[in-house]
N, C-alpha and C positions, 0 to 999 in steps of 0.2 A: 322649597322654602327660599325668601329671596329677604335680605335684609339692608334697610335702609335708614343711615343717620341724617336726623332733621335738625338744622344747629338753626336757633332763634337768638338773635342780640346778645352779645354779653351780659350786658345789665337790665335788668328788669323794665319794663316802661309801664307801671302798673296803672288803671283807669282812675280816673278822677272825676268831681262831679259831670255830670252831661254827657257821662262815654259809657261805653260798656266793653269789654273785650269777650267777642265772640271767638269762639271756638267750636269746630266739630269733628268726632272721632270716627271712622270710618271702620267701625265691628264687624260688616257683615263681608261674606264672600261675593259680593257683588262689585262693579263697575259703575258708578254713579256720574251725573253730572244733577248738581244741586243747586237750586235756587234763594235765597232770602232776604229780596230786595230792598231795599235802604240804598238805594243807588250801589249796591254791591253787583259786580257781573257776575253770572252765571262760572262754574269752576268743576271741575273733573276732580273725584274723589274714587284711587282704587283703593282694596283693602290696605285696612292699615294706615292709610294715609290721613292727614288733617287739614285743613284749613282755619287761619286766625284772623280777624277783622277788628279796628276799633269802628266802631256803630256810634254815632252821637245825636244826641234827641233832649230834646226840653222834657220836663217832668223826674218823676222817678223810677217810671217804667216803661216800657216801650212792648207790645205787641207784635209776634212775627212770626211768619210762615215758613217753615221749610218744606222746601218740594223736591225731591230727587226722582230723575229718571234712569232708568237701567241704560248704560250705555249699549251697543251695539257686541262689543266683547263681553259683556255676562250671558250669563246662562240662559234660556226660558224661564227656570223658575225666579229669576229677579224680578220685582211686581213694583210699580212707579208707588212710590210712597208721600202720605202729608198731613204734616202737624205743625201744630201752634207750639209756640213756645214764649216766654216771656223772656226779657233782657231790663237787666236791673240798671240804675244808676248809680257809676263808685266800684263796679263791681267785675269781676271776670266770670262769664257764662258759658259755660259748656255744655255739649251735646255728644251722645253718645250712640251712633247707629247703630244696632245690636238687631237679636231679633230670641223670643218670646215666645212661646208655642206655637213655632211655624210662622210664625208675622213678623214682621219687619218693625219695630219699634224705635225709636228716637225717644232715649231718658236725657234730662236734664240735669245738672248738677253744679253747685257754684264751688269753682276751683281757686286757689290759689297761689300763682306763680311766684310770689316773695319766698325768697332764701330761707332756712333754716334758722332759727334763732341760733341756736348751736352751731351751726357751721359745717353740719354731718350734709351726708344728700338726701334729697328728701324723694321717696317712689311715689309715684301713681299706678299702680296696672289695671286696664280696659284690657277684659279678656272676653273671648264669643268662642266657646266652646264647645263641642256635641258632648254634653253630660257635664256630670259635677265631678271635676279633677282638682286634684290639689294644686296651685301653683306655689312654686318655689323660685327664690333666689340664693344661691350658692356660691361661698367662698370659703374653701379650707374651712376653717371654724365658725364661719358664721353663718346661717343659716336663717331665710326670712318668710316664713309662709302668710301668704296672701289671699286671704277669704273674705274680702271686700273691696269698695272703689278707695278707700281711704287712706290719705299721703299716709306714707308710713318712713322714718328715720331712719336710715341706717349706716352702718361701718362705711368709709370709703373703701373703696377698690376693684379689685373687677371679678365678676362677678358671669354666672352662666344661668340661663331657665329650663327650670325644670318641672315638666307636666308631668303626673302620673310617675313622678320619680326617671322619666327620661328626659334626659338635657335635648332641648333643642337650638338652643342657642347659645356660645358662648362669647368671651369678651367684650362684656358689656361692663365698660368703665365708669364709673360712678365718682365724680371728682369730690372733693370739701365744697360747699354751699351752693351743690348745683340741684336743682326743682328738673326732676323726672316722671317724663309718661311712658309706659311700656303699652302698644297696642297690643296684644297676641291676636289673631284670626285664624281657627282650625278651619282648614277650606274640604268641600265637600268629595273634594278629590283625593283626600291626604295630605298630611303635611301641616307645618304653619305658615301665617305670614308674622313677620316679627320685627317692629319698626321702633328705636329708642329715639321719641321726640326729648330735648332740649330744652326747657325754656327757659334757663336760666344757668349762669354758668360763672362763677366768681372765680374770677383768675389771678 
């Protein structure tokens, strides 16, 4: 298990007409390098990892390809993957690599990096699991179980995950009006990977 902090801008930079702010999650235990051209270059994606782009186009939506190839460090079983996806105008779009009965799948989803109206921190967790496990967030008393993609509010402070009621990760710090994505990635060799993206952080 190897864990890495993604720090994005203090302040929010949220998309406005003509933009879109792409994003995509990297679910699977593979080694990518992905495509989605819009004058975007080509980008290396390992588990866990993400990439964010602002995309800007006339209209209200925009049509795009993602294409990822197994890099040279994945496995055999990584298979070059490709879908469409749409990008909204005004909006922040996400994608999410995972994979589906045995298939490599990219779901879509439209996220929201603005603050807490509360001022609590708000979660995300992208989780690719072998089976259906409970995930948790754990602090002394407060406790937050996650059984879907949806931002969910919580206590500040720091906090540890917990799959299946074992912690795999602890001291994840959770500040007042900071917008959290937790990736989890169960790799096929054992283990997680366990990355707390950032995107916002009011200080």
């Amino acid at each position: 298990m190897f864990i890495e902090i993604i720090i994005e801008p203090t302040y929010p930079n949220l998309p406005k007409a003509g933009e879109s702010q792409f994003r995509i999650f990297n679910g699977h235990d593979c080694d990518y390098n992905f495509g989605i051209g819009q004058n975007v270059s080509n980008f290396d994606l390992l588990p866990g990892e993400h990439r964010s782009e602002y995309i800007y186009f006339s209209g209200e939506s925009l049509a795009i390809t993602l294409s990822g190839t197994p890099l040279t460090s994945s496995t055999p079983s990584c298979g070059v993957i490709s879908q469409t996806g749409t990008l909204e105008s005004g909006k922040a779009n996400s994608f999410f690599l995972t994979k589906s009965g045995g298939s490599s799948i990219i779901e879509p989803y439209e996220d929201d990096p603005d603050k807490s109206r509360q001022g609590r921190p708000v979660v995300r967790i992208l989780a690719n699991l072998n089976g259906n496990k409970k995930i948790e967030l754990n602090k002394k008393d407060n406790r937050y179980e996650f059984t879907s993609r949806n931002l969910t509010d919580v206590v500040a402070g720091n906090y540890e995950i917990l799959i299946a009621n074992v912690s795999v990760k602890a001291d994840i710090d959770l500040k007042l009006g900071g917008v959290y994505t937790i990736v989890i990635v169960e790799k096929a060799s054992g283990g997680f990977v366990s990355r707390n993206i950032i995107s916002f952080l009011n200080l």
